[in-house]
C-alpha positions in Angstrom: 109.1 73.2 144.6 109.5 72.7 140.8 111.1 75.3 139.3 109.7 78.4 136.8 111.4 80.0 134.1 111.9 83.9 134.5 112.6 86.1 131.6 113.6 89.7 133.0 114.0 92.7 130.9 114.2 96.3 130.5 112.4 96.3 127.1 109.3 96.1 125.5 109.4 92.3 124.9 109.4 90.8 121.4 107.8 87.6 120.8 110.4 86.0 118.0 113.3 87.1 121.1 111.4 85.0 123.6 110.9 82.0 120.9 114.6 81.9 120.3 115.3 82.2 124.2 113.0 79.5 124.9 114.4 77.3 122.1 117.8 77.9 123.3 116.9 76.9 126.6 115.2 73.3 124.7 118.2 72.9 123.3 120.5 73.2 126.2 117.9 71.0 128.5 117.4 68.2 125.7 113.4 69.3 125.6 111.1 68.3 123.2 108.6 70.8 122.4 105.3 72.0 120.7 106.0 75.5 119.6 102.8 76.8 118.9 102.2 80.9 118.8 104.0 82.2 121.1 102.1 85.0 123.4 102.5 87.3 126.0 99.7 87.7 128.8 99.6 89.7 131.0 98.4 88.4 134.6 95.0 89.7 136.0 93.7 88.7 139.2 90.6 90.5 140.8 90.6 92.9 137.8 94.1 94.0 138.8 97.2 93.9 136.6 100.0 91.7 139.2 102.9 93.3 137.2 103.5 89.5 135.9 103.2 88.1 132.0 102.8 84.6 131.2 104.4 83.2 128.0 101.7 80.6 126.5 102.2 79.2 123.3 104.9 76.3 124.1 103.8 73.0 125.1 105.6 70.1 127.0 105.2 68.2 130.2 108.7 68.9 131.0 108.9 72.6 130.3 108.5 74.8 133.7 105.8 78.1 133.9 107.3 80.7 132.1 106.9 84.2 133.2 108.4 87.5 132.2 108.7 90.5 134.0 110.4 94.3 133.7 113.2 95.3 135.6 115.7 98.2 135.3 119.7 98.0 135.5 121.0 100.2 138.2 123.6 101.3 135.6 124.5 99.3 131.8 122.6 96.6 131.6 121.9 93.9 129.4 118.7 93.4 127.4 117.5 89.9 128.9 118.1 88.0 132.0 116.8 84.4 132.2 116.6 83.0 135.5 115.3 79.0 136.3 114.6 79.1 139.8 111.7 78.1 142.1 109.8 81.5 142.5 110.5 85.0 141.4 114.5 85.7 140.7 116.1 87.9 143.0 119.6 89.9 141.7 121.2 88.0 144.0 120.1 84.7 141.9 122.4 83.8 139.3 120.8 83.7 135.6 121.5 81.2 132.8 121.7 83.5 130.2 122.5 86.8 129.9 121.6 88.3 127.0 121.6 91.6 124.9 119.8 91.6 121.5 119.7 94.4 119.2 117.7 94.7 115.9 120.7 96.8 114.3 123.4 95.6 111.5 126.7 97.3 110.5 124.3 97.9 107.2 122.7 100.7 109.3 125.8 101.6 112.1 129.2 100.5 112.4 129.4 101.4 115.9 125.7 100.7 117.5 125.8 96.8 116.4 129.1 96.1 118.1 130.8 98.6 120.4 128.0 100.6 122.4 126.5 97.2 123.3 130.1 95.4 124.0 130.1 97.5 127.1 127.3 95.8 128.7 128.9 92.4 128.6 131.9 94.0 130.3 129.8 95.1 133.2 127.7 92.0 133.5 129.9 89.7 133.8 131.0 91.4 136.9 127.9 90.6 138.8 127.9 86.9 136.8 131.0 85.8 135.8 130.7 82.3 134.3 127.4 82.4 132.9 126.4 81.9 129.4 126.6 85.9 127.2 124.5 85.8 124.3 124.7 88.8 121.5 121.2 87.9 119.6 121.2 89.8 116.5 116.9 89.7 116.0 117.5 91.9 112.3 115.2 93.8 111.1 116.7 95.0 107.5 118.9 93.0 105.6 122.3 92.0 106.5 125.1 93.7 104.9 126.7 91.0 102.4 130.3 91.9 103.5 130.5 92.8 106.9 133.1 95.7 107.6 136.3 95.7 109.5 134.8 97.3 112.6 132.4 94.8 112.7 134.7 92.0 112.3 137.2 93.6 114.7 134.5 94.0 117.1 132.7 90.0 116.9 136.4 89.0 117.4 136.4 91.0 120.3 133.1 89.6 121.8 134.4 86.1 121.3 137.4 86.8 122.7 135.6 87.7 126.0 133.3 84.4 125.6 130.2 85.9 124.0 128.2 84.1 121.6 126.5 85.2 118.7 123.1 84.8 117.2 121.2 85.3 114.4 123.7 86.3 112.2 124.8 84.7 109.1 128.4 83.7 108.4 129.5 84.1 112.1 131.7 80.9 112.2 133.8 82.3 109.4 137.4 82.2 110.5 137.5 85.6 110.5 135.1 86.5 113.1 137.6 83.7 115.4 138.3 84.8 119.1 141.7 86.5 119.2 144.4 83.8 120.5 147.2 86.6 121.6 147.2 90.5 122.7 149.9 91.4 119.2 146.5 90.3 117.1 144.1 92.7 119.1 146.8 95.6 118.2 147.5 94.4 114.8 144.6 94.1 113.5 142.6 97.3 115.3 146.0 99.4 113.9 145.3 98.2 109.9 142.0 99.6 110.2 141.1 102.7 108.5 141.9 106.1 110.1 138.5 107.9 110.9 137.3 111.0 109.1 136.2 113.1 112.4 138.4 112.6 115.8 140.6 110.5 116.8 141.8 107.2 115.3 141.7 104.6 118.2 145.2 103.0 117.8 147.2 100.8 120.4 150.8 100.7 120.8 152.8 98.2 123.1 155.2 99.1 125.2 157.2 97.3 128.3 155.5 98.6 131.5 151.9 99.8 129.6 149.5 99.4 126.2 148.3 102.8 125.1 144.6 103.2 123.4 144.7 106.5 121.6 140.6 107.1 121.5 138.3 110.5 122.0 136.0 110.1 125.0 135.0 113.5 125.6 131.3 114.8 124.1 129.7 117.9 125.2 133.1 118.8 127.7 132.4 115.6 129.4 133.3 111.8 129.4 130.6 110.5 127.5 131.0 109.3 124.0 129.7 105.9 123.8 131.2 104.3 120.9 134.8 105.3 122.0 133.6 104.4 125.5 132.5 100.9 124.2 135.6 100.8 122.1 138.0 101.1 125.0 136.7 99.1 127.4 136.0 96.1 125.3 139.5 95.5 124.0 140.8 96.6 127.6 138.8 93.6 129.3 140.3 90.7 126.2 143.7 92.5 126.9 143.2 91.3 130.5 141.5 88.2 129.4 144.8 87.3 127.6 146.9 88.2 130.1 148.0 92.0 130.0 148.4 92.5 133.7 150.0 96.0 133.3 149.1 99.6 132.6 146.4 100.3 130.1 146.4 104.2 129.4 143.5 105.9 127.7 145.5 108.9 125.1 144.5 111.5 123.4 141.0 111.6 124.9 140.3 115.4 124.7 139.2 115.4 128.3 140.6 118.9 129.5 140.2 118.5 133.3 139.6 116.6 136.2 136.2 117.1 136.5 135.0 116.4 133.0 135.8 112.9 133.5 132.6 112.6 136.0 132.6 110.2 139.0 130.4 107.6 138.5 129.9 106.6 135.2 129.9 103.2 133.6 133.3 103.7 132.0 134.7 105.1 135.4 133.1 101.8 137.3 134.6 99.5 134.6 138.3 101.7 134.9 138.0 100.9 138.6 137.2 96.4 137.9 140.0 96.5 135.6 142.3 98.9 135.6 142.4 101.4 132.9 144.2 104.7 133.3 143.6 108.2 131.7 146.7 110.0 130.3 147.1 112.9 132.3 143.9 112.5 134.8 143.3 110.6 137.5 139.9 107.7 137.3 138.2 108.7 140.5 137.1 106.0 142.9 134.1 104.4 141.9 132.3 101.2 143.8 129.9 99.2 142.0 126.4 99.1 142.8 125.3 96.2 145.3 122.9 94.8 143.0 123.0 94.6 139.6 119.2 95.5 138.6 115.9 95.6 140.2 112.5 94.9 139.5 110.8 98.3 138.1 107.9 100.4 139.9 108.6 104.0 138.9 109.0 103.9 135.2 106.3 105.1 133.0 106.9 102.4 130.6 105.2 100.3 132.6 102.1 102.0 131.6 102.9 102.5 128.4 104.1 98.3 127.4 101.1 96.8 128.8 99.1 98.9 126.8 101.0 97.7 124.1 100.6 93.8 124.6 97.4 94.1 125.7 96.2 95.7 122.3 98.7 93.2 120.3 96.9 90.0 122.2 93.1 90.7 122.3 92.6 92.8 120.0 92.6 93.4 115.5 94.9 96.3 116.6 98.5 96.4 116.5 101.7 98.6 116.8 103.2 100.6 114.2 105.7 102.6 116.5 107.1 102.1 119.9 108.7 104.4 121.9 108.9 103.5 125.8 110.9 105.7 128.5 114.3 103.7 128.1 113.8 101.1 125.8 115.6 100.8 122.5 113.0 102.7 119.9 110.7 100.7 117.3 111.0 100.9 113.1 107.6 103.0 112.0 105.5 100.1 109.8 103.8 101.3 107.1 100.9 100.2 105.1 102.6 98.2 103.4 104.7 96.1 105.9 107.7 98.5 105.2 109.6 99.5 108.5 111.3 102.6 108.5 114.0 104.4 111.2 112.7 107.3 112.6 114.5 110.6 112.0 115.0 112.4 115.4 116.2 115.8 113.9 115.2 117.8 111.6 118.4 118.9 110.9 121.3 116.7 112.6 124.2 119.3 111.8 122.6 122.6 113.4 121.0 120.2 116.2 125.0 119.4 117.1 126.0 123.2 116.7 123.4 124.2 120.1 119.9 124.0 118.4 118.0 122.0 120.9 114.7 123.0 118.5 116.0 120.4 115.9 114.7 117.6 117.9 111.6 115.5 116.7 109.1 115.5 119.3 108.2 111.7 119.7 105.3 109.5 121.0 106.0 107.0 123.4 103.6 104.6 121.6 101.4 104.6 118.5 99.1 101.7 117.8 96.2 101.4 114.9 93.0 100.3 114.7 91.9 98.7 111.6 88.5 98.6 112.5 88.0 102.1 112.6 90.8 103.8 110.2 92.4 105.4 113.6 95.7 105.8 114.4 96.6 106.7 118.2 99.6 108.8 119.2 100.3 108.1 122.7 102.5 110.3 125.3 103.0 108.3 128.3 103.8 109.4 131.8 103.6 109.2 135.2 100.6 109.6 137.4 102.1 113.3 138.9 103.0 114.1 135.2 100.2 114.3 134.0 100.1 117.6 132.9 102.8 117.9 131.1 101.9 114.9 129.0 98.9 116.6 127.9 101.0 119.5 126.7 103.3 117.2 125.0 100.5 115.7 123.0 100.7 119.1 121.0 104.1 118.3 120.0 103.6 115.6 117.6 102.6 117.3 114.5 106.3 117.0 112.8 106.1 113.4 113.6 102.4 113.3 112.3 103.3 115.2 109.2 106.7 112.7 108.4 105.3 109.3 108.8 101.3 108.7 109.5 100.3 111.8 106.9 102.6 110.4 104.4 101.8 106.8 104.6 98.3 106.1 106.4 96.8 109.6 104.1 93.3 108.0 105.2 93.4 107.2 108.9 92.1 109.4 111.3 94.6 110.3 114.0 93.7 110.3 117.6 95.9 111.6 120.2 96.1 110.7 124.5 97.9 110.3 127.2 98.8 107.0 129.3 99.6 107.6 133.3 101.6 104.7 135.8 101.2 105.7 139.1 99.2 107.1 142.2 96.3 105.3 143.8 93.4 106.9 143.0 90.6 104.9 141.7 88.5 107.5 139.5 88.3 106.9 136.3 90.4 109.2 134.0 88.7 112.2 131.6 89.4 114.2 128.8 93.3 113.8 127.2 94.0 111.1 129.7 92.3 108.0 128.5 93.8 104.7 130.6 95.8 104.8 133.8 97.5 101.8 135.9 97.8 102.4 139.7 100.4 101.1 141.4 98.5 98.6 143.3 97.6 97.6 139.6 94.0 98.6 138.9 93.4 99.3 135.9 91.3 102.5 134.6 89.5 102.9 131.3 88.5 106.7 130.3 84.5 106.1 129.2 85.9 108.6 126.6 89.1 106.6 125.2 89.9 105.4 121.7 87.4 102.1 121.2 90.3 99.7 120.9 91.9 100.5 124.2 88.0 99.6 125.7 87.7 96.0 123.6 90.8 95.1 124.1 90.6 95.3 128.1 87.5 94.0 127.9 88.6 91.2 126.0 91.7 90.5 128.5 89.5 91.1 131.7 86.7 88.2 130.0 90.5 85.8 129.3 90.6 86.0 133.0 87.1 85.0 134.6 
């Protein structure tokens, strides 16, 4: 049976991340190719959605089918999996490429770009050890001229481990070189600047252990990701380099035993390779069988073919994307300028107990060009659907801070996209398009016109 070419992922899918998969993959395979525009379609049969997208837009005899589907990770979990196998991957398949992009530069985080994301590599590579670990920087913003120690200290680490790097410039740099010995991981994360707020994460060497001084408690509990990512990155290249002793987590701030939690991805990474807790004890934690699975109760699903629908057959497009547990979109203005969205209106008093801070966002708002309409979109799932209609009611803020101040002449439309259940009636009032589970897709008669042409444009794509 010849094979296909899977592309599994827990995001909304970006096209110019799937051109640089495929042409990676060209390149690996010795293809030549016809790179054309690259789309994503999703797969109708019998007016019912098969939870399938085709990639189109690449031609050559030799190239396999090429379909994408979403999945989630039963716990951290990469971006992108890309599987080349006969019929649809199963976890138990083993991928070609593993890969986790991120549209974030140290210009905008120190910690997001490297660290938070380092951890997923860790934990991947227990499930596939020996397959190709991609970091795909797909910027968005300029790139920082001089990148900063933590970022340097970081990419060293991630090469270290056997990760390669995309899309950023000056990456071969002998500076950003894989460390060669455990004294230049502690040298060189010790020179770095002491941190303003907490603890400084310094290693020390002793003759039975390696200490990592680093704050993982937030809220009373183990769950500060950047230390987290920190910690267990530069853990795993100690091992990698041959530290087969103790590695002891100080000065965490954890106060007891049951702050640390039980199953957590830094307790299940502890467990794989050893690290210790000063003072507390890492409880036992197994990993879970399978590393992801294919997704059927997340309202995203909803909410993303929506979203590609409208991008393919339609004039309309996205300006903001939001889905349940995907990495959020930049807000594109009128004039092509893409903005990060606040999520507080005031950060400090949000931290001090102030849950009212938060910015109410929308899961997903598109505009229609035709009609001068922008639509804010709560999504949620089929038995939800009352309490995405009163969520609708929260998005004046967001109104008021990005389509007020930049689309001043677009009217703005708001509704509510289920996933779920099986009935077959067609949606009224707030709720204007559903997907069943058994796929079927339902239209309100009363929903914003460019949700009805573009439908009707992908339903006439598929007679």
């Amino acid at each position: 049976m010849k094979k296909q070419l899977w592309i599994l992922t827990e995001e909304r899918p970006k096209k110019e991340v799937i051109e640089t998969i495929l042409q990676l993959y060209l390149k690996d395979k010795k293809i030549s190719a016809f790179i054309d525009n690259i789309r994503i379609i999703p797969i109708i049969e019998k007016k019912k959605f098969t939870f399938v997208y085709e990639i189109t837009g690449i031609k050559s005899p030799k190239l396999p089918k090429i379909f994408l589907k979403i999945v989630s990770g039963n716990s951290s979990f990469v971006d992108y999996l890309v599987f080349e196998t006969s019929k649809e991957p199963t976890p138990k398949d083993k991928p070609i490429y593993v890969i986790e992009e991120t549209k974030t530069d140290d210009k905008e985080s120190r910690n997001t770009g490297i660290y938070q994301r380092a951890t997923k590599f860790v934990y991947a590579d227990f499930y596939y050890p020996n397959v190709r670990k991609i970091m795909l920087y797909n910027l968005q913003v300029e790139q920082k001229e001089k990148a900063t120690l933590t970022n340097i200290f970081g990419t060293k680490l991630l090469k270290t481990l056997g990760v390669e790097i995309i899309g950023k410039t000056g990456i071969d740099d002998k500076k950003f070189d894989a460390f060669k010995t455990i004294d230049e991981i502690i040298t060189l994360k010790n020179k770095m600047p002491e941190t303003k707020n907490g603890t400084s994460i310094k290693l020390r060497k002793y003759k039975n252990k390696i200490t990592i001084s680093a704050k993982l408690e937030k809220g009373g509990r183990l769950a500060s990701d950047p230390s987290i990512g920190t910690t267990t990155i530069i853990s795993a290249c100690l091992r990698k380099l041959g530290w087969n002793k103790d590695i002891v987590i100080t000065q965490h701030n954890l106060s007891d035993q049951k702050s640390v939690g039980k199953t957590n991805k830094f307790i299940q990474i502890a467990n794989q390779i050893n690290i210790k807790l000063s003072g507390l004890k890492i409880p036992v934690a197994m990993l879970n069988d399978d590393y992801w699975h294919y997704d059927t109760n997340g309202e995203k699903i909803g909410t993303i073919l929506l979203d590609i629908v409208v991008e393919e057959f339609s004039n309309g497009f996205t300006i903001y994307h939001n889905h349940a547990g995907c990495e959020r979109g930049y807000f594109l203005t009128e004039k092509g300028e893409k903005l990060a969205v606040v999520k507080y209106h005031n950060r400090q008093a949000y931290k001090k107990g102030y849950k009212k801070e938060i910015i109410a966002l929308p899961d997903l708002v598109l505009l229609d060009p035709d009609k001068k309409e922008i639509i804010n979109i709560e999504g949620e799932m089929y038995q939800n659907a009352d309490a995405g209609i009163k969520q609708l009611s929260t998005f004046k803020y967001f109104e008021k801070l990005y389509i007020k101040a930049y689309y001043p002449k677009h009217k703005i439309i708001r509704t509510v996209v289920l996933y779920g259940g099986k009935d077959r009636k067609k949606p009224i009032g707030k709720i204007s398009f559903v997907l069943t589970l058994d796929g079927y897709i339902l239209v309100s008669i009363t929903a914003p016109e460019l949700f009805k042409k573009s439908f009707k444009n992908i339903f006439s794509y598929w007679k």
